[in-house]
Backbone of each chain as ProteinMPNN parsed JSONL, in Angstrom:
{"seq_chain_A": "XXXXXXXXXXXXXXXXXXXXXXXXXXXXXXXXXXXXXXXXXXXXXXXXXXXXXXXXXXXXXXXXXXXXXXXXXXXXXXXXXXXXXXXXXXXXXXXXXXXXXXXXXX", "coords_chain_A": {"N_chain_A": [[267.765, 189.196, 41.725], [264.233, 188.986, 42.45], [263.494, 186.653, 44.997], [261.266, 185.187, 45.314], [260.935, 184.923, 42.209], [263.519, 183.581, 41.401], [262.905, 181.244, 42.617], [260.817, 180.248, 41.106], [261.809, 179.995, 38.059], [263.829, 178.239, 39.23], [262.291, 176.272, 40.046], [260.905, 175.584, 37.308], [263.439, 175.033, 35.75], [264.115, 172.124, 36.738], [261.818, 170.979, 36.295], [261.742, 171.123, 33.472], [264.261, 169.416, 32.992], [263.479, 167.012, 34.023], [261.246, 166.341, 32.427], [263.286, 165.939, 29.882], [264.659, 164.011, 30.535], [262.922, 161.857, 29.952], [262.841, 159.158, 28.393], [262.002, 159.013, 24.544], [258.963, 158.248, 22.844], [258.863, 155.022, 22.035], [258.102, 153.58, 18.981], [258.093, 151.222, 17.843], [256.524, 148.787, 18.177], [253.643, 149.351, 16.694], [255.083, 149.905, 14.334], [256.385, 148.013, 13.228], [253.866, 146.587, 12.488], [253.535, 147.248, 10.626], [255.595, 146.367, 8.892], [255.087, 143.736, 8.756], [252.861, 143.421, 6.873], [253.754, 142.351, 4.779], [256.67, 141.491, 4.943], [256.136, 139.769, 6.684], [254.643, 137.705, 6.238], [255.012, 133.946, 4.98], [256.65, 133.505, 2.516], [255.803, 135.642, 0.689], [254.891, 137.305, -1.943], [255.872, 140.003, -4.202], [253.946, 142.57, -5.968], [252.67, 141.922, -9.378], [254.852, 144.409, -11.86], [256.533, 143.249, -11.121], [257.659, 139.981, -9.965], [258.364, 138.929, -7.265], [260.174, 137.057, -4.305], [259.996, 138.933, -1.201], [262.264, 140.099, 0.405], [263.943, 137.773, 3.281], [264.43, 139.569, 6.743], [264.545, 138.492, 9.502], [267.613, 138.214, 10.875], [269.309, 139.727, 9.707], [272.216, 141.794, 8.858], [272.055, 144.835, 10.883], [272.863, 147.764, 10.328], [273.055, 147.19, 7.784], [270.144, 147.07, 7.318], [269.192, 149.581, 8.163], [270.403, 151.429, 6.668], [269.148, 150.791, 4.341], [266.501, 151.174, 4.545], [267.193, 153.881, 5.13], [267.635, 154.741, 2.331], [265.594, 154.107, 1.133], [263.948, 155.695, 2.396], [264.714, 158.836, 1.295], [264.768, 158.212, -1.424], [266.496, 157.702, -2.833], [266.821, 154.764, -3.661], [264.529, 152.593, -5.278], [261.013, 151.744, -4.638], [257.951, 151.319, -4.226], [255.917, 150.889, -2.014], [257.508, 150.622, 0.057], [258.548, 153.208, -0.071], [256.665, 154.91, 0.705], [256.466, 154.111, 3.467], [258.869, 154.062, 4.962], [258.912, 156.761, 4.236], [257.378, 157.639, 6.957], [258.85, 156.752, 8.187], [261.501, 158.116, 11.745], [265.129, 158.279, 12.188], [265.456, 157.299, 14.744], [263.3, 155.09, 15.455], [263.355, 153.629, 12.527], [266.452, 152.464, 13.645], [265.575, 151.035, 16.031], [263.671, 149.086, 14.196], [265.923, 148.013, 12.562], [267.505, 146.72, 14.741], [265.005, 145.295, 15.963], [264.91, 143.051, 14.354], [267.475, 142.43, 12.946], [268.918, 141.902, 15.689], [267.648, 139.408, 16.495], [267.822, 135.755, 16.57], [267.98, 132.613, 15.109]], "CA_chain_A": [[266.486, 188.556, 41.383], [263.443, 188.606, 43.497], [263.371, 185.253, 45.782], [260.161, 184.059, 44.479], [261.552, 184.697, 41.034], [264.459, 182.431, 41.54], [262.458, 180.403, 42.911], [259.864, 179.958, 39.713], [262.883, 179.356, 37.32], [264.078, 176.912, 39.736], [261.563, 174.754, 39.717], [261.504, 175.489, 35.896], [265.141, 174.136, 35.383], [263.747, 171.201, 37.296], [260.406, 170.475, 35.621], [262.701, 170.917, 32.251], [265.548, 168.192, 33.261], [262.582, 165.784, 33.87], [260.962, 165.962, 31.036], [264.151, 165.635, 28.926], [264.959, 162.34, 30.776], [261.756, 161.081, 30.058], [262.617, 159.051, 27.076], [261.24, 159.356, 23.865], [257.973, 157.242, 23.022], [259.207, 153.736, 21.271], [256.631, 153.048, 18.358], [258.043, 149.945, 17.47], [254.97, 147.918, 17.811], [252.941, 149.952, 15.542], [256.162, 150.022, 12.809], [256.695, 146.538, 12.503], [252.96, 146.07, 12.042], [253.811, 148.053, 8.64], [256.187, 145.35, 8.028], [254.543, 142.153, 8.897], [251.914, 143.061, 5.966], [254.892, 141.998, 3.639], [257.302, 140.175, 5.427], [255.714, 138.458, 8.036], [254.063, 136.546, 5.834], [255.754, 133.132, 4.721], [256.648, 133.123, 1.106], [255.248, 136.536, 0.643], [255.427, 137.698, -3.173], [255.29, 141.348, -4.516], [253.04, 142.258, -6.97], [252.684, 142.274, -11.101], [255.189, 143.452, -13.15], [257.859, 142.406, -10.83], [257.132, 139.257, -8.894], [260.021, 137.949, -6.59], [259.864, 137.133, -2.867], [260.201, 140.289, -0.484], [263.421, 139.505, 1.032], [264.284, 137.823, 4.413], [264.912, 140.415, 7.551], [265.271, 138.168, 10.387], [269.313, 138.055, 11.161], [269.825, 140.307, 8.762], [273.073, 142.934, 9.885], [271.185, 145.804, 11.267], [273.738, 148.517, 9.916], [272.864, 147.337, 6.19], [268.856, 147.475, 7.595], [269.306, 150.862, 8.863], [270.412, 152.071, 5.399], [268.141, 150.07, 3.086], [265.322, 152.291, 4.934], [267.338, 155.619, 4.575], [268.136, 154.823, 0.668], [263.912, 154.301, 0.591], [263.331, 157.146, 2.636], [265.607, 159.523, 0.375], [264.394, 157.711, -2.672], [267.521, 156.591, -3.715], [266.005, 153.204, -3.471], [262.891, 153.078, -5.243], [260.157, 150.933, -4.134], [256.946, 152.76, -3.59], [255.681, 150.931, -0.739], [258.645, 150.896, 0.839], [259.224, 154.694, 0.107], [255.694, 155.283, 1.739], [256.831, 153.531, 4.268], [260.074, 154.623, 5.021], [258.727, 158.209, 4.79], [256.956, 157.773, 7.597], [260.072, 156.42, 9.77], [262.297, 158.662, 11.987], [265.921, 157.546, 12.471], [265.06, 156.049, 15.756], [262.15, 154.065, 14.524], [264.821, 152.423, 11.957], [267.671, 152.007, 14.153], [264.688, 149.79, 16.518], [263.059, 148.233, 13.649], [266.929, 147.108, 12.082], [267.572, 145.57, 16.083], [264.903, 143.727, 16.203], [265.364, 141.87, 12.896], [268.871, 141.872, 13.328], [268.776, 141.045, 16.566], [266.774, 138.055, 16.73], [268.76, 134.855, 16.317], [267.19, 132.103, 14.212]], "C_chain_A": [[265.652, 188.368, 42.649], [263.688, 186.966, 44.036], [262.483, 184.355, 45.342], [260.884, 184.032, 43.162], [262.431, 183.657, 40.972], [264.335, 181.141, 42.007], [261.823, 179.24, 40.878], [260.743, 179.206, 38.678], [263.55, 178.517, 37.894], [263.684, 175.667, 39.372], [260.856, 174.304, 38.11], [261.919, 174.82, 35.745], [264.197, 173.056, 35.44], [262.979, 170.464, 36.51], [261.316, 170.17, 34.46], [263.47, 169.442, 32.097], [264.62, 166.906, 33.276], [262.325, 165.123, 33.176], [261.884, 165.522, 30.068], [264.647, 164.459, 29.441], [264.258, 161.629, 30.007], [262.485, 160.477, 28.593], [261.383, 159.217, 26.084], [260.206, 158.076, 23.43], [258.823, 156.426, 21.853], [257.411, 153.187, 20.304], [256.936, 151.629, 17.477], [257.027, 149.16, 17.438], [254.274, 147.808, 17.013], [253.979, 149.51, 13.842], [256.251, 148.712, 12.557], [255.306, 145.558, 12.323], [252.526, 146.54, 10.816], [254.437, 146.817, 8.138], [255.951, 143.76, 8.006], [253.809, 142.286, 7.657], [252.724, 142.275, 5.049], [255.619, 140.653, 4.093], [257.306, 139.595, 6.644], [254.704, 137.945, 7.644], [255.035, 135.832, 4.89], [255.775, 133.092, 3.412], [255.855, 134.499, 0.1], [255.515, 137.111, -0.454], [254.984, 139.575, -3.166], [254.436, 141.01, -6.103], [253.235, 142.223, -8.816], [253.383, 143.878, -11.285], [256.365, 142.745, -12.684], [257.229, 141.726, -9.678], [258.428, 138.694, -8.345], [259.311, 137.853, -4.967], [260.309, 138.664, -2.333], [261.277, 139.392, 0.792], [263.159, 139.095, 2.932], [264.967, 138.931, 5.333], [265.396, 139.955, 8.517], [267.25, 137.548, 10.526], [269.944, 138.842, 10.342], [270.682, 141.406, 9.421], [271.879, 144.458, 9.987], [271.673, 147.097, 10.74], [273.175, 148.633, 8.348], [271.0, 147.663, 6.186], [269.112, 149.014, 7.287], [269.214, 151.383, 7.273], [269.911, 151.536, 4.197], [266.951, 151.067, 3.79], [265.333, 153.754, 4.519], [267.083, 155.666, 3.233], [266.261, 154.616, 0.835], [263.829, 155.346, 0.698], [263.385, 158.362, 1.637], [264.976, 159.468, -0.728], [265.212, 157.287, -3.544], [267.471, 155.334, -4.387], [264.767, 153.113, -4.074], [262.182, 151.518, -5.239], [258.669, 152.04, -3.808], [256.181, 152.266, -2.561], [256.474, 150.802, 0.281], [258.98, 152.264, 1.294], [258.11, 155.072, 0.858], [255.647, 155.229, 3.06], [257.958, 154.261, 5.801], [259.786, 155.925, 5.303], [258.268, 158.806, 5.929], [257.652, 157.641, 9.131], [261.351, 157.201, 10.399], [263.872, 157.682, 12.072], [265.709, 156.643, 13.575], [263.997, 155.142, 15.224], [263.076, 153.288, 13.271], [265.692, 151.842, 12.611], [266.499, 151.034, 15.302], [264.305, 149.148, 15.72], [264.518, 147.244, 13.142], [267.306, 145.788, 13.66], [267.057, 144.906, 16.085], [264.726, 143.17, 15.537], [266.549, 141.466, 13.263], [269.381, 141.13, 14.294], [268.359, 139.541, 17.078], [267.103, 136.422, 15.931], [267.305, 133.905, 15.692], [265.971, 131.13, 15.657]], "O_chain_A": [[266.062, 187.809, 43.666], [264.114, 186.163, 43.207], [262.655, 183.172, 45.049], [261.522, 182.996, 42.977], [261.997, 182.671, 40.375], [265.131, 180.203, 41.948], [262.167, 178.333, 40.119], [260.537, 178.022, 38.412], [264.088, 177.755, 37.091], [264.132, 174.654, 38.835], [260.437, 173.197, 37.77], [261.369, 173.739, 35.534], [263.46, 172.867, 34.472], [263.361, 169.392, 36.041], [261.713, 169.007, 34.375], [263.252, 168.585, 31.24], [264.927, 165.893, 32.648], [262.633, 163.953, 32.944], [261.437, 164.68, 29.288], [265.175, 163.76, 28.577], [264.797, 160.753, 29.331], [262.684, 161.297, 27.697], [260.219, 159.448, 26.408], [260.612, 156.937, 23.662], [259.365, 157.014, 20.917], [256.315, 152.75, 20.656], [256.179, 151.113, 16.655], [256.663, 148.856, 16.302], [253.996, 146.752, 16.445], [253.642, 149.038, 12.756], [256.155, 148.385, 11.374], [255.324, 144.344, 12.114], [251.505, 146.323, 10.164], [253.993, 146.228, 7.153], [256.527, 142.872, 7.376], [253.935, 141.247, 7.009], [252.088, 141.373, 4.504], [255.427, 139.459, 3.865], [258.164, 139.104, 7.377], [253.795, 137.654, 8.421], [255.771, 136.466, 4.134], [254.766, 132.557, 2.953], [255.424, 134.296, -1.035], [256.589, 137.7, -0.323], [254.178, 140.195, -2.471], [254.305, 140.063, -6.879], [254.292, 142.687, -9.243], [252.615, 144.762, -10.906], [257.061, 141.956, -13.323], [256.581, 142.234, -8.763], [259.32, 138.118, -8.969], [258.279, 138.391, -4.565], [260.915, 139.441, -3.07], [261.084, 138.508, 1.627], [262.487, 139.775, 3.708], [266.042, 139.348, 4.902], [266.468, 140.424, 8.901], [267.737, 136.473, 10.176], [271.16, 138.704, 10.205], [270.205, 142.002, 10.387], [271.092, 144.847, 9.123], [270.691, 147.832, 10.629], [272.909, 149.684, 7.765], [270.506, 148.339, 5.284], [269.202, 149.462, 6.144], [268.147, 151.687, 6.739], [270.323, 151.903, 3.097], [266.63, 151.907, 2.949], [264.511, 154.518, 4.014], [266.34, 156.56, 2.826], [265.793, 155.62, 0.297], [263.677, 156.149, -0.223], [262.353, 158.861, 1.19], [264.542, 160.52, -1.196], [265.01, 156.721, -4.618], [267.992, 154.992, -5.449], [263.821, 153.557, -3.425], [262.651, 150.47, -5.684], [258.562, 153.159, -3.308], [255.591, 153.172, -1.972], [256.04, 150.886, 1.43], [259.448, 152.611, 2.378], [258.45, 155.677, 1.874], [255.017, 155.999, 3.785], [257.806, 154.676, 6.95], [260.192, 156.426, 6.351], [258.454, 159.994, 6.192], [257.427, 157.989, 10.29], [262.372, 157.063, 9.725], [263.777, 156.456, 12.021], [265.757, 155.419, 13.451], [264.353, 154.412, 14.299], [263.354, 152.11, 13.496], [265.896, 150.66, 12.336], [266.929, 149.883, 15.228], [264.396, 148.006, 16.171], [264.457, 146.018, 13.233], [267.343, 144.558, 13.646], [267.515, 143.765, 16.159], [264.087, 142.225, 15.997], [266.777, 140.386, 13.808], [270.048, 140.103, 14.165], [268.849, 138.832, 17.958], [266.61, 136.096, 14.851], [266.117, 134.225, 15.732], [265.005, 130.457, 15.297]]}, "seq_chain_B": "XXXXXXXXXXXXXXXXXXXXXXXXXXXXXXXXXXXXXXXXXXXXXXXXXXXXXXXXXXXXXXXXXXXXXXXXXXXXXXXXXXXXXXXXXXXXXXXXXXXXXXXXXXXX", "coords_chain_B": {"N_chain_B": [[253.271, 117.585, -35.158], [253.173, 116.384, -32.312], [255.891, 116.785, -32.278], [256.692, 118.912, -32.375], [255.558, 119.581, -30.14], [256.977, 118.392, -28.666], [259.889, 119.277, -28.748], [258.713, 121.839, -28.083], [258.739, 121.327, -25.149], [260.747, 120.516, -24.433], [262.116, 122.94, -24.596], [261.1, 124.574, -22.556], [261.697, 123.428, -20.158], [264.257, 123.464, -20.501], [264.405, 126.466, -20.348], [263.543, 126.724, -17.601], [265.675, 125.607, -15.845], [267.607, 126.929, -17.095], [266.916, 129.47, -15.75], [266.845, 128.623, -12.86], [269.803, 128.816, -12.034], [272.969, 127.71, -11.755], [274.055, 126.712, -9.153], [277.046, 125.413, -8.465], [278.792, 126.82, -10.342], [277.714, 129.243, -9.544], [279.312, 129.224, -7.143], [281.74, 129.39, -7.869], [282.556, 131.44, -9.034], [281.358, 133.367, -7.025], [283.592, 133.231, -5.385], [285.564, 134.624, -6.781], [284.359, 137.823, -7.286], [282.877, 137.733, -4.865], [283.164, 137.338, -2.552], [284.858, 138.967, -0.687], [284.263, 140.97, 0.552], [281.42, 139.813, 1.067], [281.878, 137.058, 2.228], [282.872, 133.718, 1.654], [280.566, 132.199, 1.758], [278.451, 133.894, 1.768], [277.986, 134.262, 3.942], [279.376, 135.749, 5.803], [279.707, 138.643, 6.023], [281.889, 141.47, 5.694], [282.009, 143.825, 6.62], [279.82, 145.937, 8.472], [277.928, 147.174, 7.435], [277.451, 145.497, 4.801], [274.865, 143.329, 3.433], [273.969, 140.354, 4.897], [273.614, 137.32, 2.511], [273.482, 134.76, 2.581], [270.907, 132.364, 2.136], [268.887, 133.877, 1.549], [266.032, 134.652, -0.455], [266.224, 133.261, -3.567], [264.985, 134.709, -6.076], [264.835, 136.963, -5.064], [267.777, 137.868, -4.561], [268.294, 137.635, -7.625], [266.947, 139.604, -8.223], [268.025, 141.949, -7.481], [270.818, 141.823, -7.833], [270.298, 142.422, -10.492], [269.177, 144.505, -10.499], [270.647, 146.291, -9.376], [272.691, 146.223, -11.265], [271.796, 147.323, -13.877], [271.451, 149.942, -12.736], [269.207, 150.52, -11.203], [268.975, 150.739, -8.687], [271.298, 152.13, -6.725], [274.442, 152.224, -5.675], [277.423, 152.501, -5.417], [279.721, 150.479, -5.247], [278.333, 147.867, -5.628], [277.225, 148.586, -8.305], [279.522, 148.467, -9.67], [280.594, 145.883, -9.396], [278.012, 144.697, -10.126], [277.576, 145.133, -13.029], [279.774, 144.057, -14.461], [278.759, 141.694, -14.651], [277.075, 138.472, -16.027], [273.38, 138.143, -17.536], [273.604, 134.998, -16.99], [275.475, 134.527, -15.094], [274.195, 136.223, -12.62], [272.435, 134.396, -12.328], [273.086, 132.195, -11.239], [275.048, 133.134, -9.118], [272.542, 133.949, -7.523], [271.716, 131.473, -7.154], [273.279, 130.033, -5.858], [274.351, 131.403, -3.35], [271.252, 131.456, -2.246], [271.134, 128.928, -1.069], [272.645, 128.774, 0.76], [273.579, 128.039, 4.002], [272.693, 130.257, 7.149], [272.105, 133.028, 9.904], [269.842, 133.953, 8.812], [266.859, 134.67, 8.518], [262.986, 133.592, 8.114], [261.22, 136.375, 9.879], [258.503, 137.104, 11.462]], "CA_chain_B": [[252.803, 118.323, -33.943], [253.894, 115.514, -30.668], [257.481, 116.875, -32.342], [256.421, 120.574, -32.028], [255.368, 120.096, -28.602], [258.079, 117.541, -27.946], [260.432, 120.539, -28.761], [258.33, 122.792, -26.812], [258.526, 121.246, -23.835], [261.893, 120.601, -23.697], [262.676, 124.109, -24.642], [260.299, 125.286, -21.424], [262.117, 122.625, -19.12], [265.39, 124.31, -20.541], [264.373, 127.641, -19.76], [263.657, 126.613, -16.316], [266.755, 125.073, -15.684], [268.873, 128.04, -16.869], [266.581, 130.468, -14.376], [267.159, 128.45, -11.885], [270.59, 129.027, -11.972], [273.965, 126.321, -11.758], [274.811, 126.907, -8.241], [278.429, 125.445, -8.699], [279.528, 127.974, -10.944], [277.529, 130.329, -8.306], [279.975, 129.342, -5.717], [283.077, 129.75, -8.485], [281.921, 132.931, -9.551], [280.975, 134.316, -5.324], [284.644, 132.689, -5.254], [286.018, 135.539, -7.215], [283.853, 138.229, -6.912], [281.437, 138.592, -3.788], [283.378, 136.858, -0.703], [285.424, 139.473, 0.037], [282.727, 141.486, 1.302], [280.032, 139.017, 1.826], [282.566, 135.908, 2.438], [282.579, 132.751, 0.616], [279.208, 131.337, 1.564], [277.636, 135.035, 1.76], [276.874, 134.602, 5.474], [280.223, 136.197, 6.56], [280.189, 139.52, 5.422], [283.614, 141.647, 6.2], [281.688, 145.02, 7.454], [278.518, 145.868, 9.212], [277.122, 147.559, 6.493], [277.05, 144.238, 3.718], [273.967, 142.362, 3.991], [274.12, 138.569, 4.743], [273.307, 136.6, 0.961], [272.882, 133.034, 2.467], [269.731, 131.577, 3.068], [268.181, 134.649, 1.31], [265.353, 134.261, -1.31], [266.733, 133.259, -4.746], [264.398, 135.838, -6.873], [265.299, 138.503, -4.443], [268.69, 138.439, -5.043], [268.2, 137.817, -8.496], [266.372, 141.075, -8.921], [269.286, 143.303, -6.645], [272.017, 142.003, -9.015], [269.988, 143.298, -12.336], [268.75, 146.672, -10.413], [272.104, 147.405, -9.665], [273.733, 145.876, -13.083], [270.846, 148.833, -14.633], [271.694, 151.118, -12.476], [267.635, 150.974, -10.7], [269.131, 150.672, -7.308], [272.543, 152.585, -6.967], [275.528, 151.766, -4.703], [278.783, 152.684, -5.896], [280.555, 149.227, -4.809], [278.04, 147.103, -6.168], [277.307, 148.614, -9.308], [280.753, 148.056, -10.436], [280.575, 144.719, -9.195], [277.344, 144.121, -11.103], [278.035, 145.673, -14.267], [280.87, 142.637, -15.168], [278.388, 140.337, -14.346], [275.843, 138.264, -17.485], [272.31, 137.196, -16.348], [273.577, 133.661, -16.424], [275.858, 134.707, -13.787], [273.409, 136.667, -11.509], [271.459, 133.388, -12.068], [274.173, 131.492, -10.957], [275.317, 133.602, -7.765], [271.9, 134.013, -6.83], [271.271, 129.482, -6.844], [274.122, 129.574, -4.766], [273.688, 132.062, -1.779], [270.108, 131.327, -1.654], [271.33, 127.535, -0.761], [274.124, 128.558, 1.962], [273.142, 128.331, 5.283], [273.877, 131.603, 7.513], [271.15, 132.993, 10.532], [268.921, 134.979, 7.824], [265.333, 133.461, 8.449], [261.651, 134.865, 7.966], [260.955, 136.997, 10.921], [256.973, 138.046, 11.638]], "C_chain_B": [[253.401, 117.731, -32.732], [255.334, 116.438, -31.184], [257.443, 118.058, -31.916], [256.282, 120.568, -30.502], [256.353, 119.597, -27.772], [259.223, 118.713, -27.472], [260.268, 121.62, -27.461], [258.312, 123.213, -25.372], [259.82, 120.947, -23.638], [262.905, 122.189, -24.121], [262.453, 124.858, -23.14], [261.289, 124.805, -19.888], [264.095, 123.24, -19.618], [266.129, 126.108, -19.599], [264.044, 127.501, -18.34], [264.989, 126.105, -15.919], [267.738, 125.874, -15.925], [268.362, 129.098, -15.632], [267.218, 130.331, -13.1], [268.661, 128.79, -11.044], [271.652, 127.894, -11.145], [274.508, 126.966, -10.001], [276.305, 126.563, -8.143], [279.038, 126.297, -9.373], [278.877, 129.179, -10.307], [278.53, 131.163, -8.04], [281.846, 129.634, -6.492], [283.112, 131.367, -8.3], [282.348, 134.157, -8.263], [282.77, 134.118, -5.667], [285.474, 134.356, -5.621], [285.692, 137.094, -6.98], [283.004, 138.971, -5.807], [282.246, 138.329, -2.53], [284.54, 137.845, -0.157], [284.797, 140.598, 0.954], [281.763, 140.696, 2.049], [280.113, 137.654, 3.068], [281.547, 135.05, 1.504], [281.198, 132.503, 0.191], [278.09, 132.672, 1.824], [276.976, 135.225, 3.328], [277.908, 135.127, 6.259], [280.511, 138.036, 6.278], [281.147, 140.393, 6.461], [283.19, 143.262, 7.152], [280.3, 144.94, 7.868], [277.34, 146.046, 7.861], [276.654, 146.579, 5.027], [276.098, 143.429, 4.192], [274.513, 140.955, 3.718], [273.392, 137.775, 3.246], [272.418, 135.522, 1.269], [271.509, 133.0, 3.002], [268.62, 133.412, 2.55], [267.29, 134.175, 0.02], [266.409, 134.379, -2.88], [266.374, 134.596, -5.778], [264.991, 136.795, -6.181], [266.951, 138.613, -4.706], [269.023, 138.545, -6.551], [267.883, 139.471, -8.791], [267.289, 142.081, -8.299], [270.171, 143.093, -7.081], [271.386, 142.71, -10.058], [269.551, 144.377, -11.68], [269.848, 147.204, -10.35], [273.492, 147.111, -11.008], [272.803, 147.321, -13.901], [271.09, 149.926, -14.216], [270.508, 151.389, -11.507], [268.38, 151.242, -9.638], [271.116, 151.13, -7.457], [273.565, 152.554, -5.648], [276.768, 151.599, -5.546], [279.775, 151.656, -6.217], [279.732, 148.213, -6.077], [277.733, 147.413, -7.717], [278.391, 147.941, -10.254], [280.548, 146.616, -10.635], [279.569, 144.306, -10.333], [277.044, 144.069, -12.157], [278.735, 144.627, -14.891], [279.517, 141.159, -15.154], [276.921, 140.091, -15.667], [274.901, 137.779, -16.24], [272.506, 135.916, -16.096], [274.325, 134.321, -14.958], [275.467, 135.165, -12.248], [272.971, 135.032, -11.678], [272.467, 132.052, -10.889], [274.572, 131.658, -9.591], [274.317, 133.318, -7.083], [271.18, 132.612, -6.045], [272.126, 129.235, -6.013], [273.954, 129.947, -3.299], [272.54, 131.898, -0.996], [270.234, 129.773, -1.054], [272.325, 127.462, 0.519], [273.224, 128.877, 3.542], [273.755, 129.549, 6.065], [272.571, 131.632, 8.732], [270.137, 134.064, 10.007], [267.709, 133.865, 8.105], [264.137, 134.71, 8.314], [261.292, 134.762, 9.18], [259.265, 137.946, 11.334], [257.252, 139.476, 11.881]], "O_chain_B": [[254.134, 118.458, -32.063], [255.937, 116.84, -30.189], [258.207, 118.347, -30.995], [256.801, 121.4, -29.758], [256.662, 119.983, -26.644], [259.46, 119.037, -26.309], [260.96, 122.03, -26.529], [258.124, 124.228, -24.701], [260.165, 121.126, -22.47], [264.109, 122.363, -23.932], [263.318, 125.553, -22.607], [261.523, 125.505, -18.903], [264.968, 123.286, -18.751], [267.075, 126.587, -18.973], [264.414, 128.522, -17.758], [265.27, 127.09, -15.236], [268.756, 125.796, -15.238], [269.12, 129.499, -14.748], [267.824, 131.153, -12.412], [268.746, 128.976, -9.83], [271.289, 127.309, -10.125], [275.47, 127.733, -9.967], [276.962, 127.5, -7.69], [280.112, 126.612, -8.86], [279.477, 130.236, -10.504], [278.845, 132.342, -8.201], [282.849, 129.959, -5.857], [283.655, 132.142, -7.511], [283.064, 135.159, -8.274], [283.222, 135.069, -6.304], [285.881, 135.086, -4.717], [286.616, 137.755, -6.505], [282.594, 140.13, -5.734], [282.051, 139.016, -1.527], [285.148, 137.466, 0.844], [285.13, 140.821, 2.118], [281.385, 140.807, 3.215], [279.398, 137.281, 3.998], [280.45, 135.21, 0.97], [280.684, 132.515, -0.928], [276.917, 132.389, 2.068], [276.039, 135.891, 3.769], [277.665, 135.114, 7.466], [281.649, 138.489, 6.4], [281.226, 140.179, 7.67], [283.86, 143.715, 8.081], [279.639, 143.93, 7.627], [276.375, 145.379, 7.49], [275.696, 146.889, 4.319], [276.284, 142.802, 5.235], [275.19, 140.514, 2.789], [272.175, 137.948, 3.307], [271.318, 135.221, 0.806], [271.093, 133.49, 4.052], [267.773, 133.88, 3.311], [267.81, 133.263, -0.624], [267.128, 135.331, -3.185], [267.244, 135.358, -6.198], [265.752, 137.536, -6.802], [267.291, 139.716, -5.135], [269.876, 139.362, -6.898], [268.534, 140.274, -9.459], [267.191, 143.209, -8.783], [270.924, 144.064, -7.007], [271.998, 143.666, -10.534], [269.521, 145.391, -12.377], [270.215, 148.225, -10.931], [274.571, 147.575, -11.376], [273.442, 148.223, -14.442], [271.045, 150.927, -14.932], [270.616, 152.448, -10.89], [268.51, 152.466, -9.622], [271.948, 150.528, -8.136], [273.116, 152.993, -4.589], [277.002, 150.62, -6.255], [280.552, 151.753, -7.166], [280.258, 147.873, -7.136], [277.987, 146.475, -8.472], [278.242, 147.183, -11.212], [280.36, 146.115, -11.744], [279.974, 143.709, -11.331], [276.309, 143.168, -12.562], [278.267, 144.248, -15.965], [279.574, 140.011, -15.594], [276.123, 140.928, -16.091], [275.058, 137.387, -15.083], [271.86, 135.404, -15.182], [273.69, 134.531, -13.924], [275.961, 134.828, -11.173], [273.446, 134.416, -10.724], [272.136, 131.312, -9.963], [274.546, 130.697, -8.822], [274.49, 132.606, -6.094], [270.508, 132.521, -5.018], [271.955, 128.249, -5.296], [273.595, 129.244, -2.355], [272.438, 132.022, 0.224], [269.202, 129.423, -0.482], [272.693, 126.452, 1.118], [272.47, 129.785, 3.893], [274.912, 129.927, 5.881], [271.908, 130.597, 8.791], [269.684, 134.939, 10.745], [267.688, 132.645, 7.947], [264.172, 135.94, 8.356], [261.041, 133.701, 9.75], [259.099, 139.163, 11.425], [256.323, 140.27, 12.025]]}, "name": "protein", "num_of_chains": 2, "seq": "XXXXXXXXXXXXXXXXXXXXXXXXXXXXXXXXXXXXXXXXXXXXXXXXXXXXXXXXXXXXXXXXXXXXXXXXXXXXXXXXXXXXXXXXXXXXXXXXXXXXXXXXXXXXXXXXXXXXXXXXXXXXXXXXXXXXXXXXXXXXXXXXXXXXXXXXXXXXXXXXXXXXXXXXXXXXXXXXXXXXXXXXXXXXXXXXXXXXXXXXXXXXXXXXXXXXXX"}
């Protein structure tokens, strides 16, 4: 291989390895301003024909989170603003939104 | 008529009073049933994957025993589970758990 050549793909590799450190962007902020419309408000009902509260998240195990999102996502689960919801969330974006519910002591 | 409504109103104040559901026969009921998973007071559950009960809204668990007693909401475990169970009894479980203290709170 020419010298410059080996060069070029050098600093390739390089540039490459960087970028793949770089983590990936955290949109938590944004996602849990999906879920405040609901439940981050106190006493927060759903609508006509089924009215109940929209369950507590804070302390909730993060494991059973995690898969109350997939089962929306999927549609196993049906809810339709949930599944709208949900459709919109990668695994990471769940596995942060279940932490910091779960996470967050009373 | 006062007798008709007398009636009426203690039929209404009935039907609230069964909704609400007998928390002591809840906590019989969880007794048999839910605490080996959830534990007794629903705030111990035995794997990662069981959500915490206590200190959760009454209606809301009301309505996740009858979706998965129907079948709306499907989970292999609990179906079974909620299949044996009458609506007094959801009413019942759900007056109890929603009364147990655990670290379930509303989170902005």
């Amino acid at each position: 291989m020419h010298p410059r050549t080996s060069l070029a793909v050098a600093l390739l590799a390089v540039c490459g390895a960087a970028q793949a450190q770089q983590p990936a962007a955290s949109h938590l902020a944004n996602n849990l301003s999906m879920c405040a419309g609901c439940h981050g408000i106190p006493g927060y009902k759903t609508a006509y024909p089924e009215v109940y509260h929209v369950p507590k998240l804070g302390g909730q195990s993060p494991a059973y989170l995690v898969n109350a999102l997939k089962a929306y996502r999927s549609g196993e689960r049906l809810h339709p603003s949930m599944r709208g919801i949900a459709a919109s969330l990668s695994d990471k974006d769940m596995e942060e939104l279940a932490a910091y519910y779960g996470g967050n002591a009373k | 008529m006062s007798r008709l409504l007398a009636i009426a109103a203690a039929l209404a104040l009935a039907g609230t009073v069964q909704a609400a559901g007998n928390a002591a026969a809840g906590k019989s009921k969880a007794a048999q049933v839910c605490a080996a998973c959830h534990g007794p007071e629903g705030n111990k559950p035995t794997a990662p994957e069981n959500p915490v009960l206590a200190g959760q809204h009454r209606d809301y668990l009301v309505k996740a025993l009858k979706d998965y007693k129907s079948g709306k909401r499907n989970n292999a475990v609990m179906k079974g589970f909620a299949a044996a169970l009458s609506n007094r009894d959801i009413e019942d479980l759900a007056a109890w758990f929603a009364g147990q203290k655990s670290d379930l709170h509303f989170q902005r």
